[in-house]
DSSP file (Angstrom, degrees, kcal/mol; ACC not computed):
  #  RESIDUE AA STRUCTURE BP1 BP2  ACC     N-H-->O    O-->H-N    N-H-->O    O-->H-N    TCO  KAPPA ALPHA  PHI   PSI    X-CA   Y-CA   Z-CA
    1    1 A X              0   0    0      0, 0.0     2,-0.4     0, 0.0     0, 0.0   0.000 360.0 360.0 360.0 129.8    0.0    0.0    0.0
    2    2 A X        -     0   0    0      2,-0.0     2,-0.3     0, 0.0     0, 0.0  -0.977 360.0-167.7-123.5 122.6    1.5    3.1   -1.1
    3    3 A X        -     0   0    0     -2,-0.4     2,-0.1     2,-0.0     0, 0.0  -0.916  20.8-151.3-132.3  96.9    0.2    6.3    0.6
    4    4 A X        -     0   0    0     -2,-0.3     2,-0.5     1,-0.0    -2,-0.0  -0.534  15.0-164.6 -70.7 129.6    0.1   10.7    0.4
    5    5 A X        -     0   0    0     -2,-0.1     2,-0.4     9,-0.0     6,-0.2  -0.923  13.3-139.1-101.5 132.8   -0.3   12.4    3.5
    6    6 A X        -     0   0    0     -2,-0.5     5,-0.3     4,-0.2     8,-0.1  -0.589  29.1-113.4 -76.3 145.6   -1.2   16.0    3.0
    7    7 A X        +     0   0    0     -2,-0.4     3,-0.5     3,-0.1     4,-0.3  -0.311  67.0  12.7 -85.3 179.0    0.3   18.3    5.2
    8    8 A X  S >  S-     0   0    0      1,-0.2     3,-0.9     2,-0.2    -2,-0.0  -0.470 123.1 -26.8  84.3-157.6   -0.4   20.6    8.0
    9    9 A X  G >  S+     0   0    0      1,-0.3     3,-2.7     2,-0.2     4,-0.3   0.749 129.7  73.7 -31.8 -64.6   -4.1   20.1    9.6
   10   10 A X  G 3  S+     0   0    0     -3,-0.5    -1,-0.3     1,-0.2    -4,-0.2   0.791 103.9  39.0 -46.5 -42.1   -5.5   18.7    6.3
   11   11 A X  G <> S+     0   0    0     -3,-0.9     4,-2.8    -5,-0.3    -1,-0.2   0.236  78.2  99.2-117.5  47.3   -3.7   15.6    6.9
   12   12 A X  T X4 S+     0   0    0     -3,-2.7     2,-6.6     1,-0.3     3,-1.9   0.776  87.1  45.8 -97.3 -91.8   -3.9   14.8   10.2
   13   13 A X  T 3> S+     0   0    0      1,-0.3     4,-1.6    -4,-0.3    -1,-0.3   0.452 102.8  61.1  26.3 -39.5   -6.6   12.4    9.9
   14   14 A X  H 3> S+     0   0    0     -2,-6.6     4,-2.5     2,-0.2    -1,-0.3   0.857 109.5  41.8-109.1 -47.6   -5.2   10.9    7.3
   15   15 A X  H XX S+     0   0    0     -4,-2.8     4,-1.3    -3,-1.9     3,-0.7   0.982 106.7  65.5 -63.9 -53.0   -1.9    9.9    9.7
   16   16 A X  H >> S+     0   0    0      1,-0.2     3,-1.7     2,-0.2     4,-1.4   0.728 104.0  42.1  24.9 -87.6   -4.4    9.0   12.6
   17   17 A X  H 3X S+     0   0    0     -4,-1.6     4,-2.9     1,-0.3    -1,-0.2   0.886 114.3  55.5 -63.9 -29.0   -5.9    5.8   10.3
   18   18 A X  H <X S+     0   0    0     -4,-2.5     4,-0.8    -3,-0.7    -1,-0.3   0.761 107.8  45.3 -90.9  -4.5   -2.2    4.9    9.3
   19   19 A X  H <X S+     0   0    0     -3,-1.7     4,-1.0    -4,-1.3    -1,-0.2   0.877 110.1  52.9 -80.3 -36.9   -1.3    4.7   12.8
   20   20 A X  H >X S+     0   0    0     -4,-1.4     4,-1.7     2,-0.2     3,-0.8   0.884 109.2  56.1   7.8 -74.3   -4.4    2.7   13.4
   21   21 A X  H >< S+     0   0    0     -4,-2.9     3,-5.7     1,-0.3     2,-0.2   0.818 110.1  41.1 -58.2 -94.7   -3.2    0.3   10.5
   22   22 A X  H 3< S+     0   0    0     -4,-0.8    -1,-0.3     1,-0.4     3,-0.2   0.307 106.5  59.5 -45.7 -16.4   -0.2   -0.4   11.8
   23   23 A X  H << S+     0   0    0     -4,-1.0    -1,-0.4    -3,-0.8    -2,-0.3   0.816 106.7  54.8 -75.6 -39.5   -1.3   -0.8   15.2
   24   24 A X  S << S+     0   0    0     -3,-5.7    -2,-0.2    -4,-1.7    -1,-0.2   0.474  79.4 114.6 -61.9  -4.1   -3.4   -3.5   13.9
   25   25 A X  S    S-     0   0    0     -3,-0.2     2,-0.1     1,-0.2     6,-0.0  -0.275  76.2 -88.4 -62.8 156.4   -1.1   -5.4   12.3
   26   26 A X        -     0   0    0      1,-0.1     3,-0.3     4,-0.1    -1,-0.2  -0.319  19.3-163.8 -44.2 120.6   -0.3   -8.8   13.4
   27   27 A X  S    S+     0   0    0      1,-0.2    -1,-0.1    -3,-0.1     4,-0.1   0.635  92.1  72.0 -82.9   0.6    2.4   -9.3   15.9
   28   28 A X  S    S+     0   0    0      2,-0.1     2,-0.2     1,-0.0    -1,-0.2   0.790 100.5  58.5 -93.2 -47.3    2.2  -13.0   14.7
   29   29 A X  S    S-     0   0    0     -3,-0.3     2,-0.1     1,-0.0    -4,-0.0  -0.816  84.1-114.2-119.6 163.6    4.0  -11.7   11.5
   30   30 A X        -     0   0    0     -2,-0.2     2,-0.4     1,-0.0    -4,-0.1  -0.449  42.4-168.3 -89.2 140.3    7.2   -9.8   10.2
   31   31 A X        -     0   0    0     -2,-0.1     2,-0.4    -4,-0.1    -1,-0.0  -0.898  16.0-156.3-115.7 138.6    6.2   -6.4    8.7
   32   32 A X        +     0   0    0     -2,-0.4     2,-0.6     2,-0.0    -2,-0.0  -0.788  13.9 171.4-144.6 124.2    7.8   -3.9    6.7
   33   33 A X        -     0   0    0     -2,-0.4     2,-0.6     2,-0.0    -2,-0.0  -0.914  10.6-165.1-117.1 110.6    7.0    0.0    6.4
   34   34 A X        -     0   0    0     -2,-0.6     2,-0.5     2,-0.0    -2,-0.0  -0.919   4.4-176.4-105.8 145.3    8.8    2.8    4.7
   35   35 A X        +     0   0    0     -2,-0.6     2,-0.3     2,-0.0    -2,-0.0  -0.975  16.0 160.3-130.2 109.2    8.1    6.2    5.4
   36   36 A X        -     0   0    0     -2,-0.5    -2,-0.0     0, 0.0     0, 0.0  -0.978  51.2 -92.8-134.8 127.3   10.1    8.7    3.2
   37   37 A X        -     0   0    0     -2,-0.3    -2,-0.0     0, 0.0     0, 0.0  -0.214  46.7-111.6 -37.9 132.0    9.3   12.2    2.5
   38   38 A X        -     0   0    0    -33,-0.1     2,-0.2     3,-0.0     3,-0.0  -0.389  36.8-174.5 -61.2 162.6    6.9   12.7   -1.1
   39   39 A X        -     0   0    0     64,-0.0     2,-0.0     0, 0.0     0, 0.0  -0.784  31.0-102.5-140.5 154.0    8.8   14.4   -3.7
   40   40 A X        -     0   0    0     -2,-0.2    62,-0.6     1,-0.1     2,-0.5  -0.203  30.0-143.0 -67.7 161.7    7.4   15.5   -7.1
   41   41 A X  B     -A  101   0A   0     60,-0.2    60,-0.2    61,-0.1    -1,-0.1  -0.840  39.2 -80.0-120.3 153.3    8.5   13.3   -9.4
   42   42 A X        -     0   0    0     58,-0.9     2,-0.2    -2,-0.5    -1,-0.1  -0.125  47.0-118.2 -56.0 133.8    9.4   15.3  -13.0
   43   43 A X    >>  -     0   0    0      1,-0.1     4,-1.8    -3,-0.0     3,-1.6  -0.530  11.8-125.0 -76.0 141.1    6.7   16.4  -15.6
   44   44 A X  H 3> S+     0   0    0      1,-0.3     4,-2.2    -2,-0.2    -1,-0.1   0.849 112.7  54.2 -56.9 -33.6    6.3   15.5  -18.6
   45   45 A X  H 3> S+     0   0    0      2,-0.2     4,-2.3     3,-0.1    -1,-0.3   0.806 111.7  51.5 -72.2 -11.2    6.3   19.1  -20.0
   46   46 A X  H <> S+     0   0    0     -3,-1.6     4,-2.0     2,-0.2    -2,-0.2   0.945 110.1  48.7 -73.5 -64.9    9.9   19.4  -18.0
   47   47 A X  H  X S+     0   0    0     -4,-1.8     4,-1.5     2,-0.2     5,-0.3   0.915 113.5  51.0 -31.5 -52.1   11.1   16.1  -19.8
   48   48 A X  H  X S+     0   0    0     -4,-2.2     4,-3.1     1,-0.3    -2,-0.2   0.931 110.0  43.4 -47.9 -61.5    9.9   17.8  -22.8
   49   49 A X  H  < S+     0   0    0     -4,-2.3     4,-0.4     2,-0.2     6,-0.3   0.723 112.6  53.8 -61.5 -19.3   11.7   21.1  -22.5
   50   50 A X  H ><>S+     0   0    0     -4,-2.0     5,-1.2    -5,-0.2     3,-1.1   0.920 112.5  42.5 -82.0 -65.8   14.9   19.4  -21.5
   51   51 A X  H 3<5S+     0   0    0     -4,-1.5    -1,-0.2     1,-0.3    -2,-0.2   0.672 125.1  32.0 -72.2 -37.9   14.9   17.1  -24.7
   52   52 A X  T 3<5S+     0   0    0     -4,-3.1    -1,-0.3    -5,-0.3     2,-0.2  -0.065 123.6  30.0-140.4  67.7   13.8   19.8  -27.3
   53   53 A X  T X>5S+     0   0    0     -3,-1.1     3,-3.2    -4,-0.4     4,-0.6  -0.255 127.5  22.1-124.8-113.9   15.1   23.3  -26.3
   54   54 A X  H 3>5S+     0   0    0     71,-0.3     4,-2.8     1,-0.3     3,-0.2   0.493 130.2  36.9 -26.6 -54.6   18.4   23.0  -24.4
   55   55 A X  H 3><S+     0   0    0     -5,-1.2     4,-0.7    -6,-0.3    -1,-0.3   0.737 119.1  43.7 -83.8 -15.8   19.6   19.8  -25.4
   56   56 A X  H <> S+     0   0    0     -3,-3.2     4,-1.8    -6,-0.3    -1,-0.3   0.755 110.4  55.6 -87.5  -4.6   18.6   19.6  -28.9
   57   57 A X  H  X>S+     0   0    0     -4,-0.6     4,-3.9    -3,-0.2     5,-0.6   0.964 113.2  51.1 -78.6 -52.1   19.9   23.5  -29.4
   58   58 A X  H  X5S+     0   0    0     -4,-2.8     4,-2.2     1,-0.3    -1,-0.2   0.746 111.3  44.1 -37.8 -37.6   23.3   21.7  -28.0
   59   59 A X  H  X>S+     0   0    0     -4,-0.7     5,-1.7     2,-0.2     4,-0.9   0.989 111.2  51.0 -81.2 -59.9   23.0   19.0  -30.4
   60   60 A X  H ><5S+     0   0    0     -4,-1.8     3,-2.4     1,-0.2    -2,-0.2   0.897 115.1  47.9 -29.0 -62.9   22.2   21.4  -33.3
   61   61 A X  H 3<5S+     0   0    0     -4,-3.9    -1,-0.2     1,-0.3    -2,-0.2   0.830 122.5  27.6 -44.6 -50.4   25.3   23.4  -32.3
   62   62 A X  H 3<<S-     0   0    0     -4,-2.2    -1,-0.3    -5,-0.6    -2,-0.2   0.555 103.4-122.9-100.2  14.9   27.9   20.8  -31.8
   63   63 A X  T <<5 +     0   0    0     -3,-2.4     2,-0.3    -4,-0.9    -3,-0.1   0.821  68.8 115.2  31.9  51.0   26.4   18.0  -34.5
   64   64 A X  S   <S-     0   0    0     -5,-1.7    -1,-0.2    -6,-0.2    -2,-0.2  -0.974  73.4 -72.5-138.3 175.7   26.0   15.2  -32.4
   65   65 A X     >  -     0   0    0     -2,-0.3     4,-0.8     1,-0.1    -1,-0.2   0.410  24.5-132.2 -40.3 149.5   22.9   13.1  -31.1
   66   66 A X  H >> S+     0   0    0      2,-0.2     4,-1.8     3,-0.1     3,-0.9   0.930 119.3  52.5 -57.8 -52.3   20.2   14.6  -28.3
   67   67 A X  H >> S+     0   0    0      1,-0.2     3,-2.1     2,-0.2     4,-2.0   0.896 109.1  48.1 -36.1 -81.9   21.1   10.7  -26.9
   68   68 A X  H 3> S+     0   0    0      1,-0.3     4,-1.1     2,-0.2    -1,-0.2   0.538 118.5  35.9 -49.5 -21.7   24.8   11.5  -27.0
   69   69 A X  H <X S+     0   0    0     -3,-0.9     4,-0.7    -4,-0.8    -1,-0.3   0.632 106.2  62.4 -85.4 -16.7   24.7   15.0  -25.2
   70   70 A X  H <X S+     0   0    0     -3,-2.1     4,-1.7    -4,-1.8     5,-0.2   0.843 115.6  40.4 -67.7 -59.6   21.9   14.2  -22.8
   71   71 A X  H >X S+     0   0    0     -4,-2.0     4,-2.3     3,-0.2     3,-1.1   0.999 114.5  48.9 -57.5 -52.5   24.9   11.4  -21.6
   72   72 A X  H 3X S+     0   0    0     -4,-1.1     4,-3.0     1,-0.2     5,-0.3   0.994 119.0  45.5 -42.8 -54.5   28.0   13.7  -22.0
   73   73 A X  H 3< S+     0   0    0     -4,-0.7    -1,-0.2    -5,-0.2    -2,-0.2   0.779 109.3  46.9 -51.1 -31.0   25.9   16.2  -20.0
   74   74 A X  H XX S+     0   0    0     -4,-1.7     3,-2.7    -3,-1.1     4,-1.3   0.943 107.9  58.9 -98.6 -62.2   24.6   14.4  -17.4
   75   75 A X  H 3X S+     0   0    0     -4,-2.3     4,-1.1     1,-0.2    -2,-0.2   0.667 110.2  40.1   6.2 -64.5   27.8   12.9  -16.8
   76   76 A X  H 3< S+     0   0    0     -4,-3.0    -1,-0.2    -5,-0.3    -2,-0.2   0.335 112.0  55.7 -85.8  -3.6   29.6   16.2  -16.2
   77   77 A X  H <4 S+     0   0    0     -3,-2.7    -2,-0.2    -5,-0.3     2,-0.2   0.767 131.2   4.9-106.2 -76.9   26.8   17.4  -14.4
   78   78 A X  H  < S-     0   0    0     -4,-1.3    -3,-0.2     1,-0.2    -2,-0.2  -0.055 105.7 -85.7-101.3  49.8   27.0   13.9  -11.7
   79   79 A X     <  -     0   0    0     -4,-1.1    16,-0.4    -5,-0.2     2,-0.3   0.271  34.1 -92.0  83.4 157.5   29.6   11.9  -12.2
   80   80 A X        -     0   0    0     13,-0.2     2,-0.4    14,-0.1    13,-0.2  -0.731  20.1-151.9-111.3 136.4   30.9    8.9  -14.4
   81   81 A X  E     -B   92   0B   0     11,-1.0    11,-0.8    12,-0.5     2,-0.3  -0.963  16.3-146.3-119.8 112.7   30.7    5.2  -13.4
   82   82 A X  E     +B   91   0B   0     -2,-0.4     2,-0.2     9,-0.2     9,-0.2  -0.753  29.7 165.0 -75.8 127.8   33.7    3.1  -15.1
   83   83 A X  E     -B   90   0B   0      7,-2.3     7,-3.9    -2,-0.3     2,-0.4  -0.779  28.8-128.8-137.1 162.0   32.6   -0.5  -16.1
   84   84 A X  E     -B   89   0B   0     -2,-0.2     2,-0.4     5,-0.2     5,-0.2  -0.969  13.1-166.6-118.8 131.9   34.0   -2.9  -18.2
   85   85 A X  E >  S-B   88   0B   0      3,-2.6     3,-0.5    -2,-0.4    -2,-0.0  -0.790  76.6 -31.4-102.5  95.7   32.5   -4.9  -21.0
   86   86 A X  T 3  S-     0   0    0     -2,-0.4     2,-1.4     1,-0.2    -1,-0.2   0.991 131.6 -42.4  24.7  84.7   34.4   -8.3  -22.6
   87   87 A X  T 3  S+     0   0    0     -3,-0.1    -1,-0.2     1,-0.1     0, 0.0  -0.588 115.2 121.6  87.9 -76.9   38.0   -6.2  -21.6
   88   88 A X  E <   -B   85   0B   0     -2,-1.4    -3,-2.6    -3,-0.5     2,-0.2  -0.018  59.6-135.0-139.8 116.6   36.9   -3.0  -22.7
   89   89 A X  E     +B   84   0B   0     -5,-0.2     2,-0.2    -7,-0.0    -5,-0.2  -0.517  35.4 159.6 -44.9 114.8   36.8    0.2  -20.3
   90   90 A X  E     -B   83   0B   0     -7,-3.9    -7,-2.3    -2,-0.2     2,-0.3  -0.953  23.9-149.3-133.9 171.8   33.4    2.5  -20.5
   91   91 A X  E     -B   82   0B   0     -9,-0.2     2,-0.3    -2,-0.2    -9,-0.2  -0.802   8.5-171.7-121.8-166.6   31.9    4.8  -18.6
   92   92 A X  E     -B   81   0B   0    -11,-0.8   -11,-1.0    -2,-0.3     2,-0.1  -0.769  41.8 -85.6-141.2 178.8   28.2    5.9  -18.1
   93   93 A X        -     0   0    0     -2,-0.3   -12,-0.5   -13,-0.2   -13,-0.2  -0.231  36.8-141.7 -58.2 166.9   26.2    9.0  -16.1
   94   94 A X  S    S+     0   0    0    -15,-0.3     2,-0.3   -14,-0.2   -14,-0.1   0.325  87.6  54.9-101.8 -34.3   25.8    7.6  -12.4
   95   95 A X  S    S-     0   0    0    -16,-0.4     2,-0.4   -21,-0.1    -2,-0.1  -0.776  74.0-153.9-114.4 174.6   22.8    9.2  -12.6
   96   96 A X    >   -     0   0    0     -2,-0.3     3,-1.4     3,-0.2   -25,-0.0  -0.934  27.7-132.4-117.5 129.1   19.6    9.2  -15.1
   97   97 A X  G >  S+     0   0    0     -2,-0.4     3,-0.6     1,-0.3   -55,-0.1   0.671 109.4  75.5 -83.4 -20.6   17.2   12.1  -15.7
   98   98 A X  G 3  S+     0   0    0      1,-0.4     2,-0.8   -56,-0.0    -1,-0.3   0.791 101.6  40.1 -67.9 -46.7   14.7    9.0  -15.1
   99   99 A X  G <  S+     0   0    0     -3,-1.4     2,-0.5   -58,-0.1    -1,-0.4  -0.565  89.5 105.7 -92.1  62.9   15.6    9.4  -11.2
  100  100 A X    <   -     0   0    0     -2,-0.8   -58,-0.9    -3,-0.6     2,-0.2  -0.959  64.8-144.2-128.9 157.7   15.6   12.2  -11.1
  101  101 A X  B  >  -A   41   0A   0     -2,-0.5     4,-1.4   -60,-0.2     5,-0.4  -0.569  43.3 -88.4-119.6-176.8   12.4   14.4   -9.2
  102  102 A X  H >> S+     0   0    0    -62,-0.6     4,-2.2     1,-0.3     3,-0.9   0.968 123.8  54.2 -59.1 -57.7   10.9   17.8  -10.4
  103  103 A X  H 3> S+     0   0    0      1,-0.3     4,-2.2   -63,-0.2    -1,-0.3   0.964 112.2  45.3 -69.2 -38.2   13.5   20.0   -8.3
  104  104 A X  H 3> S+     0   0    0      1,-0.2     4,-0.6     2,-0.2    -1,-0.3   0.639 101.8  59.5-111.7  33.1   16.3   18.3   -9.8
  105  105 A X  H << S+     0   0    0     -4,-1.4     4,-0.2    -3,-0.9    -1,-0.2   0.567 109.9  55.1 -20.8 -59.8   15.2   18.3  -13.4
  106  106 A X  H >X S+     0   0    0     -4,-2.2     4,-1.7    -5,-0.4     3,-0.6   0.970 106.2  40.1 -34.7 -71.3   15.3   21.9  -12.7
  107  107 A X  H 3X S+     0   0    0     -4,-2.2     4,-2.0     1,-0.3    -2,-0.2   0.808 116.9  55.3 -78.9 -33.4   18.8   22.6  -11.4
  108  108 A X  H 3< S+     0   0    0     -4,-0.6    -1,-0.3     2,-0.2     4,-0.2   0.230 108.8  46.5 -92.8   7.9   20.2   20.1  -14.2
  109  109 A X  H <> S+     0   0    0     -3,-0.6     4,-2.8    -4,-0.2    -1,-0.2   0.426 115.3  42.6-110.3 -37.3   18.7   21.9  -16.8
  110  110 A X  H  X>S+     0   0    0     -4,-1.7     4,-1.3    -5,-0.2     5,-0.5   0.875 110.7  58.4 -96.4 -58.5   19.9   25.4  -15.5
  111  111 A X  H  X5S+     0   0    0     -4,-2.0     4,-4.2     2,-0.2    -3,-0.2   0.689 109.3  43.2   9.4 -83.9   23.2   23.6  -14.9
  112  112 A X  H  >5S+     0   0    0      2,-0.3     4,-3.3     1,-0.2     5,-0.3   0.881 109.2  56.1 -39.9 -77.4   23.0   22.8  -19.0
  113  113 A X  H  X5S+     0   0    0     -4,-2.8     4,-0.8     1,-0.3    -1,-0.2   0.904 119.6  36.1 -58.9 -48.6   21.7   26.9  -19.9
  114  114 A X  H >X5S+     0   0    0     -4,-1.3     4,-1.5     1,-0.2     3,-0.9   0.981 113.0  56.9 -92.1 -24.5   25.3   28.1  -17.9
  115  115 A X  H >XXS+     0   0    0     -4,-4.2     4,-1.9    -5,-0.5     3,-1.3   0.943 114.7  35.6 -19.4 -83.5   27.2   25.2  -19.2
  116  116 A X  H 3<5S+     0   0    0     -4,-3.3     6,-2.4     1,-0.2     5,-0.2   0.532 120.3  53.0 -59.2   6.5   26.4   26.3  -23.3
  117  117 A X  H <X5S+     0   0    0     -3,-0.9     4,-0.6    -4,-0.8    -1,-0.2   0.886 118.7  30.2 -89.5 -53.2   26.6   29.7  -22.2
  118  118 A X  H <<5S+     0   0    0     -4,-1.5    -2,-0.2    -3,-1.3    -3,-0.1   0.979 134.2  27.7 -57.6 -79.0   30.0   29.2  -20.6
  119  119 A X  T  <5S+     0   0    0     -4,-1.9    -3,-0.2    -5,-0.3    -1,-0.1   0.633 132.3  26.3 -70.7 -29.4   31.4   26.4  -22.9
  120  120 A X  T  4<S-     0   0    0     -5,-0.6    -3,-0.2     2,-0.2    -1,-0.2   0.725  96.2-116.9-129.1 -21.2   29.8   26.7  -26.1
  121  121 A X     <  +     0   0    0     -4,-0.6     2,-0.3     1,-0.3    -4,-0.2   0.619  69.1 150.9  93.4  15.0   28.8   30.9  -26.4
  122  122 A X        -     0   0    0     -6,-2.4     2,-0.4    -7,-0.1    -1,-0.3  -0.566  41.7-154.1 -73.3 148.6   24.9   29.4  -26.5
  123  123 A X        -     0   0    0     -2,-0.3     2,-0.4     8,-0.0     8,-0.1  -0.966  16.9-178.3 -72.6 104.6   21.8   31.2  -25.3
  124  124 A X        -     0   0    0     -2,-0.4     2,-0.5   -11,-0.1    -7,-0.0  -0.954  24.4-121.1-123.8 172.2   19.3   28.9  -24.4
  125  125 A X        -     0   0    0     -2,-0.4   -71,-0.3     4,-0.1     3,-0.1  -0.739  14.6-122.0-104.5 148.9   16.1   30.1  -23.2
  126  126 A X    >   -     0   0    0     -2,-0.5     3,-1.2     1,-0.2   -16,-0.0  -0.402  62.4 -71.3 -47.5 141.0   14.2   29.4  -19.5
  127  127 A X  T 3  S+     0   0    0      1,-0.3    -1,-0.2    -2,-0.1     3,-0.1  -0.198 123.7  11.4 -24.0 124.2   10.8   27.7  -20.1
  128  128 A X  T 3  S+     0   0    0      1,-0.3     2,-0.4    -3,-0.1    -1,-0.3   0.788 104.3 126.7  69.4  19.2    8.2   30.0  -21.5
  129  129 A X    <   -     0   0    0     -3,-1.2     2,-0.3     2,-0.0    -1,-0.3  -0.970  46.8-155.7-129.8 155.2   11.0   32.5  -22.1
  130  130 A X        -     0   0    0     -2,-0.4     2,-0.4    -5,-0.1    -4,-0.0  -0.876   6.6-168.4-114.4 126.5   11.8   34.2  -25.7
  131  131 A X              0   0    0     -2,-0.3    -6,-0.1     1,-0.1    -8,-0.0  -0.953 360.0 360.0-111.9 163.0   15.6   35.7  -26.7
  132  132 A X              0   0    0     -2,-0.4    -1,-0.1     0, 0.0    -2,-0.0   0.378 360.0 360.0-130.7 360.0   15.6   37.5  -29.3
């Protein structure tokens, strides 16, 4: 059972029954509860923007793949895992935009706009913002 509490007032109720639950559970069997703060998980229009403003302007710019700059990027933004495959040294991102939650979708996407600004002499625009 997977559960949102609201906060403040609105969800005090709501903790109430799930202390209830658990107080009803069986002592007769082994249990297991996590309890983690929510976080937003990313939107699809943020997935959107990342894949065709910043990173495809990137792509345009330097002629290589969304794919292949999305890694490069992500990479430099958290770090490289070296694996080997039959012999052969690679590395990957450690992380995935996939894990990644709403806030840090965010910060790795303005990460990206002063990267190409810095690195590459790009402009890219903020959501729902025009340069001209």
């Amino acid at each position: 059972m997977k559960q949102i509490i609201a906060k403040g007032v609105a969800g005090e109720a709501h903790r109430r029954r799930i202390c209830d639950l658990i107080s009803s559970l069986s002592p007769e069997k082994v249990w297991q509860v996590n309890v983690t703060p929510f976080v937003k998980k990313r939107t699809l229009p943020q997935n959107s923007y990342l894949h065709a403003v910043p990173l495809k302007m990137i792509a345009d710019h330097t002629g290589h793949t969304v794919e292949d700059i999305k890694d490069y990027l992500l990479g430099e933004y958290a770090g490289w895992e070296v694996f080997e495959v039959l012999g052969s040294k690679r590395k990957r991102p450690i992380k995935r935009t996939s894990a990644m939650n709403a806030e840090e979708i965010g910060q790795f996407w303005d990460w990206i706009i002063a990267w190409a600004a810095e690195n590459l002499g790009l402009l890219i625009p903020q959501p729902n913002e025009v340069i001209e």
